[in-house]
C-alpha positions as CSV (number, residue, x, y, z in Angstrom):
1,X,88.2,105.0,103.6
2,X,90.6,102.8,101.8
3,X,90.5,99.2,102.2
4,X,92.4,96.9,105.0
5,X,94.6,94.2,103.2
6,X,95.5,90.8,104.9
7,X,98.8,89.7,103.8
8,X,100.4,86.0,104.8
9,X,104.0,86.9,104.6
10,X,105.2,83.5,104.2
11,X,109.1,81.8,104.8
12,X,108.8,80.4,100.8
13,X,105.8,82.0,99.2
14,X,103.1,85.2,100.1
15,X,100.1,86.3,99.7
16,X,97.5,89.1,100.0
17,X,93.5,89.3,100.2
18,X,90.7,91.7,100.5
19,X,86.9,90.9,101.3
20,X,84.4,91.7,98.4
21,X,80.8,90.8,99.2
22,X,81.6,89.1,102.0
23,X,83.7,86.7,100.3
24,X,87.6,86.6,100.6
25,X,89.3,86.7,97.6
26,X,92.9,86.5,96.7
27,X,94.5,89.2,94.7
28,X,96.5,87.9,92.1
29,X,99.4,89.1,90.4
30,X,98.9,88.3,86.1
31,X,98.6,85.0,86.6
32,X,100.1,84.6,90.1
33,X,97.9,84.4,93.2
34,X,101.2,83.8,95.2
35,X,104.7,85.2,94.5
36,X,107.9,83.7,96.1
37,X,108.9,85.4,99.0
38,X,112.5,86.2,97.7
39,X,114.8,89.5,96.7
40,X,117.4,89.2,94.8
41,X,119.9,92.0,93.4
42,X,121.4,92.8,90.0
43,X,124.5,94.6,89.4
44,X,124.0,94.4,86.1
45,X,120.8,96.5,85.9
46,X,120.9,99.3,84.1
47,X,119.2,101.5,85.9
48,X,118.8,101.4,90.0
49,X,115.5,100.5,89.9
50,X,116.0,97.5,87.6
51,X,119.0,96.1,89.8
52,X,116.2,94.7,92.2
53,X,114.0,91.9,92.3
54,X,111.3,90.7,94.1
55,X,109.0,87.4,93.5
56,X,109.0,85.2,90.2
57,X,111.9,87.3,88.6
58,X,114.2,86.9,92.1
59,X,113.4,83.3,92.2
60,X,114.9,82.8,88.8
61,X,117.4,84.4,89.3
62,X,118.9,82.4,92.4
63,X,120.1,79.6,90.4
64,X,122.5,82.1,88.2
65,X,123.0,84.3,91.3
66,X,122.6,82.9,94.8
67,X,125.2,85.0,96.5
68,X,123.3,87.7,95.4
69,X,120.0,86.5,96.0
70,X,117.6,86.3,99.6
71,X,115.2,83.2,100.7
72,X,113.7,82.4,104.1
73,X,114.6,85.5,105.7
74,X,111.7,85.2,107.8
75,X,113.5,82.0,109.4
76,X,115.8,84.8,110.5
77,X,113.4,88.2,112.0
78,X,114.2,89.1,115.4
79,X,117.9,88.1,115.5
80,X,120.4,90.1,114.6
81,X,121.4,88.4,111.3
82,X,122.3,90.7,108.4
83,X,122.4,90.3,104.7
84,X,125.0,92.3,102.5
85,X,123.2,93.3,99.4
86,X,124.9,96.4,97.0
87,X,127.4,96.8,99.5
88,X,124.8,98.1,101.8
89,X,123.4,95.7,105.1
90,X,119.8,95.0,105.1
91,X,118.3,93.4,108.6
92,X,115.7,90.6,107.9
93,X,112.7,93.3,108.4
94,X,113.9,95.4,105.2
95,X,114.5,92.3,103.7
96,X,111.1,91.7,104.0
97,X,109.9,94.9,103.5
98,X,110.9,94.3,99.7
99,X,108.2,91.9,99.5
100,X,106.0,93.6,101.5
101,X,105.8,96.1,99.4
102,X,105.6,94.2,96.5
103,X,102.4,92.9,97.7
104,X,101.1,96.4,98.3
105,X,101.7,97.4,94.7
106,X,99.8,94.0,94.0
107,X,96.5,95.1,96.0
108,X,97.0,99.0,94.7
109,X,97.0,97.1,90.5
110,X,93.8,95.5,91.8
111,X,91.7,97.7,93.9
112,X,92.6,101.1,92.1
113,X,93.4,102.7,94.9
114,X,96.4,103.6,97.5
115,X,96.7,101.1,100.0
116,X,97.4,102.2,103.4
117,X,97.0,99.7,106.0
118,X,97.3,96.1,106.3
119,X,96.5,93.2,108.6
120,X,100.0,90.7,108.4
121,X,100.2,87.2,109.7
122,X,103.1,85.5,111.3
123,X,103.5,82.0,113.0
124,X,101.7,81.5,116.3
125,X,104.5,80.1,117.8
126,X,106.7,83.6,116.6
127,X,108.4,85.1,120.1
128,X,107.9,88.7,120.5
129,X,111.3,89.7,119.0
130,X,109.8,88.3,115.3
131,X,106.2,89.4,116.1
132,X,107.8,93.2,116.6
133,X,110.3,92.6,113.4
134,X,107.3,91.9,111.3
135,X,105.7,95.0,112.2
136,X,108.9,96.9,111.5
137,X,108.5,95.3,108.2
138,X,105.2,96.6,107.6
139,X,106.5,100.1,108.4
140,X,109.2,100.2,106.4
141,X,107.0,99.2,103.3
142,X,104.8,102.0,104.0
143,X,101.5,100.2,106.2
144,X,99.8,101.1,109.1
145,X,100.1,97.7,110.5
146,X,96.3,97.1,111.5
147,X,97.3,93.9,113.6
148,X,99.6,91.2,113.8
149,X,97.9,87.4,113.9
150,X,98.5,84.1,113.8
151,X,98.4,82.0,111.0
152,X,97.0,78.8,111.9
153,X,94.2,81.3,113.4
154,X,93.5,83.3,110.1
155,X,93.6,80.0,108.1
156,X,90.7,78.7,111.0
157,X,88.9,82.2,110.6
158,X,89.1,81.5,106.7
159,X,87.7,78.3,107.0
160,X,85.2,79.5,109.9
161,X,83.6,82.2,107.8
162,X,79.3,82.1,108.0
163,X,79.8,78.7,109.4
164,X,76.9,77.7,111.5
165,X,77.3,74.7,113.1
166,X,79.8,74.5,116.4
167,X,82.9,72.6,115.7
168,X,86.7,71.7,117.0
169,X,89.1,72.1,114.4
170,X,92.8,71.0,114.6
171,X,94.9,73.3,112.0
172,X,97.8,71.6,111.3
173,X,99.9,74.6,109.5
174,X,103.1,73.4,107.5
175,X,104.7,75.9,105.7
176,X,107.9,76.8,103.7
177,X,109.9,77.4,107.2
178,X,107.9,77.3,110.2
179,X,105.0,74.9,111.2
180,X,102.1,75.0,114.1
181,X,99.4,73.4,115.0
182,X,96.7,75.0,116.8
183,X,93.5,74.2,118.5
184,X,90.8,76.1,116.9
185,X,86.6,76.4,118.7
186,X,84.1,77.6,115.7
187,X,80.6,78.7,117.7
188,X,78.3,80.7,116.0
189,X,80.4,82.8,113.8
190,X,83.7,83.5,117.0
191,X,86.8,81.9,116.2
192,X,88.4,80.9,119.3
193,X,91.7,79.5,119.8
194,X,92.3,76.7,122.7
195,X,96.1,76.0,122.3
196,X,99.1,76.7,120.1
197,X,102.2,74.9,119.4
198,X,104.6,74.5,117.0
199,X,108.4,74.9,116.0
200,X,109.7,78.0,113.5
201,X,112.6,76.4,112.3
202,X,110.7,73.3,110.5
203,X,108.8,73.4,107.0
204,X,109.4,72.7,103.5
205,X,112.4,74.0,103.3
206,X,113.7,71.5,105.8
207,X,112.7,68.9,103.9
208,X,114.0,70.1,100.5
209,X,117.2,70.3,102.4
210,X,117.3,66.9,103.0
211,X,116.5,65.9,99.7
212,X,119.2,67.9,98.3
213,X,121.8,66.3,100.7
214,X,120.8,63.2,100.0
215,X,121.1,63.4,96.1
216,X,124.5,65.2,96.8
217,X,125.7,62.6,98.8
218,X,125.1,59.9,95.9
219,X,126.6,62.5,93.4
220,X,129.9,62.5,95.7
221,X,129.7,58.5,96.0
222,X,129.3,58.5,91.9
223,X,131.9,61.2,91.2
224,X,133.7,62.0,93.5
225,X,132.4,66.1,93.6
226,X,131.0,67.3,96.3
227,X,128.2,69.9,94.8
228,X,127.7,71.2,98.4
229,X,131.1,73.1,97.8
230,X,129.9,74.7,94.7
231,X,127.2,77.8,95.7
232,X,125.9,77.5,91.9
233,X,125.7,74.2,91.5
234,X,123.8,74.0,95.1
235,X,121.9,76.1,94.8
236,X,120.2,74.1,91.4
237,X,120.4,71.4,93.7
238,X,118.1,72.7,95.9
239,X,116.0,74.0,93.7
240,X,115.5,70.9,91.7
241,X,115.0,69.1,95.2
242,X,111.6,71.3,96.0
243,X,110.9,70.5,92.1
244,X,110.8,66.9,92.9
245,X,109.3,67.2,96.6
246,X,106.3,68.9,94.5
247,X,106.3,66.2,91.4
248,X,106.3,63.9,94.4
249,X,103.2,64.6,95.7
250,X,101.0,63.3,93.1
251,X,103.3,61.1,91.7
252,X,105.3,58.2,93.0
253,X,108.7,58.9,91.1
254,X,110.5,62.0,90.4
255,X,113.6,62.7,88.3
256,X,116.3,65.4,89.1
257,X,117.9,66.0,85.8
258,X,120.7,69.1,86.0
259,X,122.9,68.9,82.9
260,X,126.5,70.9,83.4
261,X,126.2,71.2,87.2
262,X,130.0,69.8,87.8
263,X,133.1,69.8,86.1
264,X,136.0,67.3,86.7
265,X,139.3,67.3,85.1
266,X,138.4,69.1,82.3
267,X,134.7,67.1,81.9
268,X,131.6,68.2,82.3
269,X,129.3,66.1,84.8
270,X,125.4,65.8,84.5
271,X,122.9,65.2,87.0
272,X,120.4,62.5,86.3
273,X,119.0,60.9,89.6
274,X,115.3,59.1,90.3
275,X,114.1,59.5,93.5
276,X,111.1,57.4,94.7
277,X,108.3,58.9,97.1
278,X,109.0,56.0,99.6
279,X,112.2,56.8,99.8
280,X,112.1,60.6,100.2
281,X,109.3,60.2,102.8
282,X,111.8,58.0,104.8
283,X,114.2,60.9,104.9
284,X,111.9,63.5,106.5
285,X,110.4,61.2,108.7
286,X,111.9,62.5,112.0
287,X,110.7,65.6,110.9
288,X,107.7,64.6,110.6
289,X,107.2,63.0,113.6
290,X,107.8,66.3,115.4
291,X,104.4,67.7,114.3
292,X,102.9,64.7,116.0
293,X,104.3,65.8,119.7
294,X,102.7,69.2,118.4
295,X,99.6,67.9,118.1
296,X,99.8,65.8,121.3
297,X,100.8,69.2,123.5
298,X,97.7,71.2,122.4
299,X,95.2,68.6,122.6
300,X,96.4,68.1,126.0
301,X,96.8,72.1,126.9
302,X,93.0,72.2,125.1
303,X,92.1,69.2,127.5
304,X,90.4,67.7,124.6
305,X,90.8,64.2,122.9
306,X,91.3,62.9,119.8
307,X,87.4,61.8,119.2
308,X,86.0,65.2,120.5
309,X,87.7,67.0,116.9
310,X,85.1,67.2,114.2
311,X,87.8,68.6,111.4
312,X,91.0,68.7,110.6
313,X,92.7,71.5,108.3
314,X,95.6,70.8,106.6
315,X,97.2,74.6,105.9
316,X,100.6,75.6,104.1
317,X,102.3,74.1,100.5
318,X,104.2,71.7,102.4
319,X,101.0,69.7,104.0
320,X,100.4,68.4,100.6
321,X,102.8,65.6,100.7
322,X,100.6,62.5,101.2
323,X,102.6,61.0,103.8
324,X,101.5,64.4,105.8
325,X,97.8,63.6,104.9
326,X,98.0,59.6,106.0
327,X,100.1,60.8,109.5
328,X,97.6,63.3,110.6
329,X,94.7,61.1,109.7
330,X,96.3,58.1,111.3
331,X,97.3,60.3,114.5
332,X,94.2,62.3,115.4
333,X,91.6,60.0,113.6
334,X,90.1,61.8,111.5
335,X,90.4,62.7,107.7
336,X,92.0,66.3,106.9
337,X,90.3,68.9,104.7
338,X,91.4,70.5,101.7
339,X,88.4,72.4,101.1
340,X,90.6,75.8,100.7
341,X,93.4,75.9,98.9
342,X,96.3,75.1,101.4
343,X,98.8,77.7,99.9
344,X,96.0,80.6,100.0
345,X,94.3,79.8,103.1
346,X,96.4,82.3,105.9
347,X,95.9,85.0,103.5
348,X,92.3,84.9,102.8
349,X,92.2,84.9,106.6
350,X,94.1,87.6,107.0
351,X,92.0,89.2,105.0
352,X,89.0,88.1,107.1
353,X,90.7,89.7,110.0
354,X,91.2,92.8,107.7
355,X,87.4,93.4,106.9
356,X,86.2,93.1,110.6
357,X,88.6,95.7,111.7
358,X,87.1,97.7,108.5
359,X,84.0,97.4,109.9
360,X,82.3,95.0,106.6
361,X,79.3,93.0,107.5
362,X,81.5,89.7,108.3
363,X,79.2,87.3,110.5
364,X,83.1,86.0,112.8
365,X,84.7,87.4,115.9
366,X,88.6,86.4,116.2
367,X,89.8,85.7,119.9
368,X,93.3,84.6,120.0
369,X,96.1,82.9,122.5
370,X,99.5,83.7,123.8
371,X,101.5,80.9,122.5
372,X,104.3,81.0,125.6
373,X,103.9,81.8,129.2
374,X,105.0,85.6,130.1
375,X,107.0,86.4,133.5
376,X,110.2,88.1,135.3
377,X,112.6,86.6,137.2
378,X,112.2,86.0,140.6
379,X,114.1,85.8,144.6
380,X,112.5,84.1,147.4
381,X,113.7,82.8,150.9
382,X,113.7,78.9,151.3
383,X,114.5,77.4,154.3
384,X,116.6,80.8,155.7
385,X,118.2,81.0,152.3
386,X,117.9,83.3,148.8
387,X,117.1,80.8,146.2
388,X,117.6,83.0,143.0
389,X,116.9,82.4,139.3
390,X,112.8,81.4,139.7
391,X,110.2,82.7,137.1
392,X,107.3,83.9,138.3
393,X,104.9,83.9,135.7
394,X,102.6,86.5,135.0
395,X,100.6,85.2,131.6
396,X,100.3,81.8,131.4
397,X,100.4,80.4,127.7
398,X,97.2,79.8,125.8
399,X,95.5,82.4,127.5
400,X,93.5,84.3,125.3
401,X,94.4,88.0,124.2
402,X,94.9,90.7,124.9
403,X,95.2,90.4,128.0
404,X,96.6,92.7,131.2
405,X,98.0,90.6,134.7
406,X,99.0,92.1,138.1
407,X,100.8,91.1,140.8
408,X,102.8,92.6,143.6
409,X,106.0,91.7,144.7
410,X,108.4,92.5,147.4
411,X,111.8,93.3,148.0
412,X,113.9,90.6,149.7
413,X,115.2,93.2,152.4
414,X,113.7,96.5,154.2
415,X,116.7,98.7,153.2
416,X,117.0,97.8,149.7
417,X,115.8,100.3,147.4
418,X,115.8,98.8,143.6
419,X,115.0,95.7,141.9
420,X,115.7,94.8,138.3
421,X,113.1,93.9,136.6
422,X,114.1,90.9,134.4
423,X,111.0,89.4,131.6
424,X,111.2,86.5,130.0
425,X,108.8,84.0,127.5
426,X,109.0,80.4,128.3
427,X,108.1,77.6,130.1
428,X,111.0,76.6,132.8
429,X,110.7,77.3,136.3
430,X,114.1,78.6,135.9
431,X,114.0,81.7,134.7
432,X,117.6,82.0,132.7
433,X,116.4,78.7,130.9
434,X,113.8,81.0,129.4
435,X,114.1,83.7,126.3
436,X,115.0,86.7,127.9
437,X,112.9,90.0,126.2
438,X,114.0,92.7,128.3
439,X,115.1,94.4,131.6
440,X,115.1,97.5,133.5
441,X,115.7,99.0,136.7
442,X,113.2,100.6,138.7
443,X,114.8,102.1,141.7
444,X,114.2,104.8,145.0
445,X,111.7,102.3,146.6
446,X,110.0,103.2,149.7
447,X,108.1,100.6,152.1
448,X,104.7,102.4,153.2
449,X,105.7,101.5,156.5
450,X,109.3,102.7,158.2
451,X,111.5,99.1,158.4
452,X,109.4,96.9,156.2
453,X,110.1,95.6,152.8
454,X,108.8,97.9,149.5
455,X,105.8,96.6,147.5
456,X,106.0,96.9,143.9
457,X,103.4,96.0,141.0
458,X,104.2,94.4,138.3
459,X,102.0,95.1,135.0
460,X,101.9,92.9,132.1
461,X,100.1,94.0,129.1
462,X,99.7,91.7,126.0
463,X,98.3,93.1,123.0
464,X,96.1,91.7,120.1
465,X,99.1,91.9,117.5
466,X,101.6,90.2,120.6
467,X,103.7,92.6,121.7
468,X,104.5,92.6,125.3
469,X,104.4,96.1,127.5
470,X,105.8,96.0,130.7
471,X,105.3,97.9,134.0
472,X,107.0,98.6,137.8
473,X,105.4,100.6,139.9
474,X,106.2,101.5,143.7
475,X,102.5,101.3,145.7
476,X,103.9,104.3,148.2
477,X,105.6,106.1,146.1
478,X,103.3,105.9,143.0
479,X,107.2,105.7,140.7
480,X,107.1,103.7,137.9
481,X,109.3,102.4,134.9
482,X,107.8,100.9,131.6
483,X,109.3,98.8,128.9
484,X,107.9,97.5,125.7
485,X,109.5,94.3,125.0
486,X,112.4,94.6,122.4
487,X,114.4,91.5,121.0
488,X,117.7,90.9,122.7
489,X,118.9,91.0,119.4
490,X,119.3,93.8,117.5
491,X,116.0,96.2,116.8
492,X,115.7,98.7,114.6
493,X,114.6,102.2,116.5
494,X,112.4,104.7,115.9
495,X,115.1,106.7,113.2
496,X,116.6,103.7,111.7
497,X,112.7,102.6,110.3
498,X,112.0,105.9,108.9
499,X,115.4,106.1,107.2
500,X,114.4,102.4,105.5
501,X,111.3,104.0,104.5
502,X,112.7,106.8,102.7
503,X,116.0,104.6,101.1
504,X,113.3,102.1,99.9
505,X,110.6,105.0,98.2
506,X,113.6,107.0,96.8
507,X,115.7,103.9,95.3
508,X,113.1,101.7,94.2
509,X,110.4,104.7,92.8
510,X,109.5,102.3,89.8
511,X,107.1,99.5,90.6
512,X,109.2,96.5,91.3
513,X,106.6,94.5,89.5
514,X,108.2,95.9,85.8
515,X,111.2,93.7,87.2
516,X,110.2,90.7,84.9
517,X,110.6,92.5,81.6
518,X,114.6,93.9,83.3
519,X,114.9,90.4,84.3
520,X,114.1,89.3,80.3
521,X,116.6,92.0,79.1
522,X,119.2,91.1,81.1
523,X,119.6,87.3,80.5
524,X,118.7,88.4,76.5
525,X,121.7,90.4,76.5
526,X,123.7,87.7,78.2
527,X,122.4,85.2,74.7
528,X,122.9,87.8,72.4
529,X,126.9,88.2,73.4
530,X,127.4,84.6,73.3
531,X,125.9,84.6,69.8
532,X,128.0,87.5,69.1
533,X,131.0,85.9,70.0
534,X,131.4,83.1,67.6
535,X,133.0,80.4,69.8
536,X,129.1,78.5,69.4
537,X,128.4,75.5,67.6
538,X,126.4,76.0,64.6
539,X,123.4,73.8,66.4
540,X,123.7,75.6,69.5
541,X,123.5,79.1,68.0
542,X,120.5,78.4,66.3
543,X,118.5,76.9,69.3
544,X,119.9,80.1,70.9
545,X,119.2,82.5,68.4
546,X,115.5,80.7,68.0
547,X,114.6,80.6,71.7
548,X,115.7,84.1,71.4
549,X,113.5,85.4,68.7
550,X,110.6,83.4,70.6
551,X,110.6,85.2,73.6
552,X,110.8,88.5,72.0
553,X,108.0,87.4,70.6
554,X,105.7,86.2,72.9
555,X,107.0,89.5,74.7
556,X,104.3,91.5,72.4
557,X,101.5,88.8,73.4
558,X,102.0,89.5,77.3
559,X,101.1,85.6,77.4
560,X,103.1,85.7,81.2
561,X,103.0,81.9,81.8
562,X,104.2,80.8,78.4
563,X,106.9,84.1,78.7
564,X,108.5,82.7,82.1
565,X,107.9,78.9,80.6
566,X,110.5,80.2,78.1
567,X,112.6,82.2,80.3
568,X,113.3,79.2,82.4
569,X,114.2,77.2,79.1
570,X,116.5,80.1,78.2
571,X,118.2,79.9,81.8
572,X,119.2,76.3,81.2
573,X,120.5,76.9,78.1
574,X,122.9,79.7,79.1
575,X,124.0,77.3,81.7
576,X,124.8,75.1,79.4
577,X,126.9,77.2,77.0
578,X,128.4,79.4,79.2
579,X,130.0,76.9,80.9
């Protein structure tokens, strides 16, 4: 049997795992343990397989190509947003898909072996419509998706492994694009979550963002450019923004130097801008105070206080600023942990989760939560009138999975013979102010008595991976109708996922990981016209030509870290002369 994979497919960066001797272990990539969740596209390839790129070698080249190159798509699965790539449309789960199956090709270099299936993690607070996307991804990269879980749940099952002593742990999960915070009970080796909560449109990303708007706005103030109008020159900016949020965190100045990124009248304009950690901490603040009414919401859906946690777990690259650390502390009272690396720590979960559905000798049993309550719309009489628009819910959030609810309900009047069943996730008792998931009709009711009003039960079945199935029976009649939950935006079906399958194994056949070496031809080429042209100055063409000759040869060494140290050197230099 060939070995279950957990993979953190993360907004900025992922990651994948296995279990070996009961330990999990990350499985790097040369020197990489994580690659950057991005895909970009080269026109200039010259071959179809090199046109693509996925990791490191897409993350370089957003800076000389950000029209042409994806980041955060997971911000986007479950709508129906669409990138245009090669003059084809790709929808955020093929998007992924590229990385996905990156990641496979990752764990095939390690283990040996074809890999087949995969455990994947996604943000507790994900609705079903990004929770089913994420599992088209898997598909589409060529996995039998094992099972969906949270992250903030495999980061606690990481952290939970062979652990003896009973605990409460807080996870406080901050990633790239999404953060949540969950409540997390270790007792004798079963990981069991009390509460989720958390908001997928905040993380690091966020808070590069308003780095980047804030340097731009001094760069407008200075110079009267507005680099936010320029897709190049913003797209450095943004870069060098999550450069300095990094640098920040262990030290208490950054500088953001970009030379060429403007031009005015004719002159070139350089970047050259000191940010302090005080001050870049005051412009995330709000942010950061929205993780704090997080925390607050499951401790009081847990029903536990602050001095009844024993640990904290600070998860996800963004939870190393220090004003992060000092907030939680301050907050909950207690001092986070480190103890796993924060970037790695979903992953090596995941690929907890992986060996016990393997079967491996792994001393931890997962049980899980619904992050949102589950119901359908609902009618009833109040005071000799219809009131409409009520949710009647079904699966109450935070209860743990899976899970399957009942209940009967009745038409409002003996002769009518249909009802629309309407679901939605939320927490209004109005039941439009909810996210709607689906609806369907189920219809030729019969009351079992002549002149009364028809009964019909309503099914709710919530799976282990999240996904929602739906059913309406007729107790006389014994009719039903079914529904498994689908986004209201756009889904792929059933022929669109295998024809993403077969476009992805028949245009990218070569491993995408032989991308860095196209990459490294590409932007050679690029220095070698611009030698060839003559229009250099004699000191720039021989720091060209000599950068050049050094990356060819550290090229034969297959020194990787010193190769892309060079390759980023050589990127700044072309932007420099080819302005």
């Amino acid at each position: 049997m060939s070995k279950i994979i957990g993979i953190d497919l993360g907004t900025t960066n992922s990651g994948v795992s296995i279990v070996r001797q009961g330990v999990p272990e990350m499985l790097a990539n040369g020197q990489e343990r994580i690659i950057p969740s991005m895909v970009s596209y080269m026109p200039q390839g010259k071959t179809v397989e090199d046109k693509w790129l996925v990791g490191t070698p897409a993350r370089n080249q957003y800076v000389l190509n950000p029209e042409t190159t994806v980041r955060s798509i997971k911000r986007h699965m479950g709508t129906d947003y669409a990138v245009s790539l090669a003059g084809r449309s790709f929808s955020p789960p093929e998007i992924s898909a590229f990385v996905l199956r990156e990641l496979k090709m990752i764990a095939e270099r390690n283990l040996g072996e074809t890999v087949t299936d995969a455990v994947i993690t996604v943000p507790a607070y994900f609705p079903d419509a990004a929770r089913q996307a994420t599992h088209q991804a898997g598909r589409i990269a060529g996995f039998n998706v094992r099972r969906i879980i949270n992250e903030p749940t495999a980061a606690a099952l990481a952290y939970g492994l062979n652990m003896v002593q009973d605990q409460m742990v807080l996870v406080y999960d901050l990633g790239g694009g999404t953060f949540d915070v969950s409540l997390v009970e270790l007792m004798d080796g079963i990981v069991e979550v009390r509460a989720s909560h958390g908001n997928t449109r905040l993380g690091g990303d966020d808070f590069d963002l308003r780095l980047a708007e804030h340097i731009a706005g001094w760069f407008e103030d200075t110079h009267g450019v507005d680099l936010r109008q320029d897709r190049r020159a913003w797209a450095r900016l943004i870069r060098a923004a999550e450069t300095a949020k990094i640098e920040l965190s262990s030290h208490p100045f950054a500088w953001i130097k970009e030379e060429y990124i403007a031009e005015k009248r004719g002159i070139s304009l350089h970047l050259e801008y000191e940010i302090e950690r005080h001050d870049f901490v005051d412009s995330i603040q709000p942010l950061l105070d929205q993780t704090l009414e997080s925390i607050e919401r499951v401790m009081q859906d847990g029903q536990i206080k602050a001095n009844e946690i024993s640990h904290v777990l600070l998860v996800g690259g963004s939870s190393r600023i220090p004003a992060i650390w000092q907030l939680v502390a301050e907050h909950v009272g207690v001092e986070p942990h480190m103890s796993i690396n924060p970037e790695e720590a979903v992953a090596l979960g995941a690929g907890v989760q992986a060996a016990i559905i393997a079967g491996e000798p792994i001393d931890a049993i997962l049980v899980d939560v619904t992050p949102y309550s589950l119901g359908i719309a609902v009618a009833e009489w109040r005071m000799g009138r219809v009131v409409t628009d009520r949710y009647g819910v079904l699966i109450h959030r935070n209860t743990t999975i899976p899970v399957t609810k009942e209940e009967v309900f009745t038409t409002l009047y003996p002769d009518q013979d249909a009802i629309r069943i309407k679901v939605y996730q939320g927490e209004s008792p109005i039941a439009s102010e909810n996210t709607p998931l689906g609806n369907f009709l189920i219809d030729e009711l019969e009351p079992e008595v002549p002149g009364e009003l028809a009964n019909v039960t309503v099914r709710f079945d919530f799976d282990v991976n999240g996904i929602l199935n739906v059913t309406a029976r007729d107790r006389h009649t014994g009719k039903q109708e079914k529904l498994t939950v689908q986004a209201v935006h756009k889904q792929l079906n059933e022929t669109e996922i295998l024809a993403a399958q077969d476009w992805m194994a028949e245009t990218i056949a070569a491993p995408v990981s032989a991308a860095p070496a196209v990459e490294t031809t590409v932007l050679i080429d690029r220095a070698n016209a611009l030698l060839a042209g003559g229009s250099l100055a004699t000191d720039d063409q021989a720091r060209l030509q000599e950068l050049v000759s050094s990356i060819l040869k550290v090229q034969q060494t297959e020194n990787a870290v010193y190769l892309e140290e060079l390759m980023d050197t050589l990127l700044d230099v072309l932007f420099d002369l080819e302005e």
